[in-house]
C-alpha positions as CSV (number, residue, x, y, z in Angstrom):
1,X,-32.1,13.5,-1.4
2,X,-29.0,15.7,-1.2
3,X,-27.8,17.2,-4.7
4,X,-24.6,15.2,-6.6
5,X,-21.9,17.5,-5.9
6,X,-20.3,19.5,-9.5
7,X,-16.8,18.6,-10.1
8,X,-14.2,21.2,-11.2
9,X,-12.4,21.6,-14.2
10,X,-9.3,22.5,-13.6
11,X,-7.3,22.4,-17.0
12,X,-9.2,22.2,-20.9
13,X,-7.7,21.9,-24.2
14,X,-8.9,20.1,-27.6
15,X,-7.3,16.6,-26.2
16,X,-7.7,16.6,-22.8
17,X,-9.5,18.1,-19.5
18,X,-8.1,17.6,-16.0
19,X,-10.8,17.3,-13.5
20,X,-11.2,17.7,-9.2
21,X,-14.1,15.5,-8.6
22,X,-15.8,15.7,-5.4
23,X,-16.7,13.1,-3.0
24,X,-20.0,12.0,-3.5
25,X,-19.9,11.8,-7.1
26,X,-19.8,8.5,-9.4
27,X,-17.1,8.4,-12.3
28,X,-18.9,6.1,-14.9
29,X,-22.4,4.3,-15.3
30,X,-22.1,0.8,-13.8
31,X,-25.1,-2.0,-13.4
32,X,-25.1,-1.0,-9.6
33,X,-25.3,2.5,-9.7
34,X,-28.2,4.5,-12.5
35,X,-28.0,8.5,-11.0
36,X,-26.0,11.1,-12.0
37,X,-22.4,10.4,-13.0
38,X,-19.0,12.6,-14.0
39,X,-19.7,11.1,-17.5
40,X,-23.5,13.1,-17.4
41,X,-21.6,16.2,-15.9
42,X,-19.3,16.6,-18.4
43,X,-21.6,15.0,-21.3
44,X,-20.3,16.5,-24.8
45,X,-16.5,17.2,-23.3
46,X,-15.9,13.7,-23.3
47,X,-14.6,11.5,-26.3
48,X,-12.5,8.2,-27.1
49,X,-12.7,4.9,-25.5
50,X,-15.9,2.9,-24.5
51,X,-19.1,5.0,-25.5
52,X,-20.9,3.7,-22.1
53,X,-17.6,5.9,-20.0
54,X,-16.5,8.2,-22.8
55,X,-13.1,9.6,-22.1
56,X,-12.1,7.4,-19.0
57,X,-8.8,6.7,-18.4
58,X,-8.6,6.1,-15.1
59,X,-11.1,6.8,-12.2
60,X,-11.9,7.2,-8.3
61,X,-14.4,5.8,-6.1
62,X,-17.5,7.4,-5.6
63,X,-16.4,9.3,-2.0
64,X,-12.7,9.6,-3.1
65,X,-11.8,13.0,-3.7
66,X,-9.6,15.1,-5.9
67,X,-8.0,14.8,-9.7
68,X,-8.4,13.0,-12.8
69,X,-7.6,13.0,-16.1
70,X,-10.5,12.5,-19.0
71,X,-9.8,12.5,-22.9
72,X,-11.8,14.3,-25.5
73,X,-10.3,12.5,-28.4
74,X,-10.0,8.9,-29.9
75,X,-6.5,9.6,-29.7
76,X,-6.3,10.7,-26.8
77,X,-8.4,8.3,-24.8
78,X,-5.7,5.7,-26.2
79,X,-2.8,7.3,-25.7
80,X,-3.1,8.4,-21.9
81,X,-5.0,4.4,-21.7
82,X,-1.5,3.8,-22.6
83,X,0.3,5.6,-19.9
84,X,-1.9,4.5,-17.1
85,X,-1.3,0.9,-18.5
86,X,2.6,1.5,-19.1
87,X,2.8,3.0,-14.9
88,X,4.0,6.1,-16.4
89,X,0.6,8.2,-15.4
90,X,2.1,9.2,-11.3
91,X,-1.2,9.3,-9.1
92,X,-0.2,10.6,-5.5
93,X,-2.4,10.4,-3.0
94,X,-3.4,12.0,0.3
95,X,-4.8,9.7,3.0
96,X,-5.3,9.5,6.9
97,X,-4.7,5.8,8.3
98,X,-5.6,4.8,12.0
99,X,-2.6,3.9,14.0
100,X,1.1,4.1,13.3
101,X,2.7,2.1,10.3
102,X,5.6,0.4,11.6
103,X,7.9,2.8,9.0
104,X,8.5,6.0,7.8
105,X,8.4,5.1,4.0
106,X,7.3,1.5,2.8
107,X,5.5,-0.4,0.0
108,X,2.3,-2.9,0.1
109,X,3.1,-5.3,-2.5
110,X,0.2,-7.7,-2.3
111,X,-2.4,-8.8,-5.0
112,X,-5.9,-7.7,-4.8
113,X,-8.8,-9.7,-6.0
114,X,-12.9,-9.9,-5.3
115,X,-13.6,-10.9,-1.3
116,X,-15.8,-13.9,-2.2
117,X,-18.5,-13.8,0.5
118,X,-18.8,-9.7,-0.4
119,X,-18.4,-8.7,-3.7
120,X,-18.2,-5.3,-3.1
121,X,-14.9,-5.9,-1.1
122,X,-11.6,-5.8,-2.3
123,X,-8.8,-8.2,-0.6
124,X,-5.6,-9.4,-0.6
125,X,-5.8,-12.8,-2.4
126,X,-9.0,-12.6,-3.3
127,X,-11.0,-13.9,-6.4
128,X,-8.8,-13.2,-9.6
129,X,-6.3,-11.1,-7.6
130,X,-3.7,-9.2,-9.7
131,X,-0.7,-7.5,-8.7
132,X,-0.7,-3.9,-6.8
133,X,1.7,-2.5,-5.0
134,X,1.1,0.6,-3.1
135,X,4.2,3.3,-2.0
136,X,3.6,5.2,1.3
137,X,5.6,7.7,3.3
138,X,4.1,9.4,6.6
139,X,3.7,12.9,6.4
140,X,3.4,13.3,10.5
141,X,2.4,10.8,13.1
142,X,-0.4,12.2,15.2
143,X,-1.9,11.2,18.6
144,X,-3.5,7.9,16.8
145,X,-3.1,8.0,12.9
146,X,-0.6,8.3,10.4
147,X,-1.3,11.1,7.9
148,X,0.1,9.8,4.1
149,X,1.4,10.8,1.0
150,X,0.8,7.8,-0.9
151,X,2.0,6.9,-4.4
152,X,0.0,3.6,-6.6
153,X,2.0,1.6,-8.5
154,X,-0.9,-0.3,-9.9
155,X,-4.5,1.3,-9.6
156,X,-6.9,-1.4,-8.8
157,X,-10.0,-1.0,-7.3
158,X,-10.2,-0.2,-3.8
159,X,-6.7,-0.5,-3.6
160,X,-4.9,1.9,-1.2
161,X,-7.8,1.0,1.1
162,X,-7.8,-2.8,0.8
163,X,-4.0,-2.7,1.2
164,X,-4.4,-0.3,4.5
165,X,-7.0,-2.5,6.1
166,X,-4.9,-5.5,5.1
167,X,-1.8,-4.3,7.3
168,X,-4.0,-3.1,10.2
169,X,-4.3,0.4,9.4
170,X,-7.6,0.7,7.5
171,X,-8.2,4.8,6.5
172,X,-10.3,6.9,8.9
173,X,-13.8,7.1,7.9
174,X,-14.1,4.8,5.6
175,X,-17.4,2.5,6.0
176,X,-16.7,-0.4,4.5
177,X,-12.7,-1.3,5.4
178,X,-12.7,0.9,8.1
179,X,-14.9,1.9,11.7
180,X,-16.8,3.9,9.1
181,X,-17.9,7.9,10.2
182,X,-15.0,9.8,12.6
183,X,-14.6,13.6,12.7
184,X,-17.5,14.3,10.7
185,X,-16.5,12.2,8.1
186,X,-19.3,9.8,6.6
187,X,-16.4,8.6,3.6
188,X,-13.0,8.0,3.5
189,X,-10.0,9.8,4.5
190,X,-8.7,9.5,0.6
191,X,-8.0,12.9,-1.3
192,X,-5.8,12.3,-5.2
193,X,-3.6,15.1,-4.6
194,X,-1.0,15.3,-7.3
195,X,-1.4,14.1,-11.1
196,X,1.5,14.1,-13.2
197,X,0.9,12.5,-17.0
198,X,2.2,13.3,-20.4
199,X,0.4,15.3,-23.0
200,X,-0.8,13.4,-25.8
201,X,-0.4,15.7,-28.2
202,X,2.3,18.1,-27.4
203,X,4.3,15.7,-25.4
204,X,4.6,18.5,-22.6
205,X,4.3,16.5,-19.0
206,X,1.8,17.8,-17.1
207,X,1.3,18.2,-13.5
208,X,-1.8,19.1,-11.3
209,X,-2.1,19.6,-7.3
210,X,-5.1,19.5,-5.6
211,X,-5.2,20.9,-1.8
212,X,-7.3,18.9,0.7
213,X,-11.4,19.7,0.6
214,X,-12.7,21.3,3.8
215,X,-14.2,18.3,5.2
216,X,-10.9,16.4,5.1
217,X,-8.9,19.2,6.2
218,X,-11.7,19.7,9.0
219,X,-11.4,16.3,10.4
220,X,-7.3,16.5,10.2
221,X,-7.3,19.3,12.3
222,X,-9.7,17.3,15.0
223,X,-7.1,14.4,15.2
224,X,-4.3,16.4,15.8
225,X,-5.7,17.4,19.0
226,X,-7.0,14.5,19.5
């Protein structure tokens, strides 16, 4: 069994830490997955909220890469809760999608619920659905994908890569909306590149970029000379 890949701390103070998690690595204990998790990584850091996920805010799927904000503090943990819940918490995203979107710049505005035959699944429509929108704009067309900078509105589960498969364009690599492994890539094209958020405490905004990881930069590379 491979080791759970160490995420990076990029920014600590007595409220906050910002974090670059890698791909591979679960943010919070859930009923369906029991090994290591952020929330074991970072143990003691963490503080506020829900004592299962201490310090979660927000959070990335397990093979989505890049940044995240955690809290240390009660107060904290509320206050950015807050922000994520008031849209004011800007997550930008870096993402690979097969084929070419019919625009330069566009938004997904459809609801995302439960896929009822596979729970796992995220879909338009589906069980419970609530509003997300998803903002795109293509970075550069290649051979036969669209390379994205793309901005969530609403942060649901799954949702830049429900609402990609939804349109036609499901992201490269990914194995369960997607043709799954291309250009070396067992997980999905998905990096969180940009994090922008408002101190609790000081009321300093914050921002945070993350450059792609080497597998995802790898397997851009490949398709542009595809």
């Amino acid at each position: 069994m491979s080791a759970v890949p160490a995420a990076e701390i990029v920014h600590l103070d007595e409220s906050l830490a910002v974090i670059d998690k890698p791909a591979g690595l679960v943010v919070h204990p859930a009923p369906s997955h029991r090994g290591p998790t952020l929330v074991d990584q970072l143990a003691d850091l963490l503080g506020g909220g829900d004592p299962e996920r201490p310090g979660i805010v927000h959070r990335l799927d397990k093979d989505t890469s890049g940044l995240l904000v955690v809290a240390r503090t009660e107060q904290a943990q509320r206050a950015l809760s807050e922000q994520v819940a008031a849209r004011e918490v800007d997550r930008v995203y870096l993402a690979l999608a097969s084929g070419h979107l019919e625009s330069r710049t566009g938004t997904i505005d459809a609801p995302i619920g439960r896929e009822r035959r596979t729970r796992t699944r995220m879909a338009v429509s589906g069980a419970g659905a609530r509003e997300a929108r998803t903002h795109f704009t293509v970075l550069e067309l290649l051979p036969a994908y669209s390379y994205l900078e793309v901005h969530l509105e609403t942060g649901r589960t799954h949702q830049i890569r429900a609402h990609f498969a939804a349109i036609g364009h499901p992201l490269v690599g990914d194995p369960t909306y997607g043709k799954g492994e291309a250009y070396g890539l067992d997980r999905q094209f998905l990096h969180a590149h940009r994090l922008a958020f408002t101190h609790p405490t000081s009321g300093e905004r914050l921002e945070f970029t993350s450059d792609l990881p080497p597998d995802l930069d790898a397997a851009l590379e490949q398709a542009r000379r595809r």
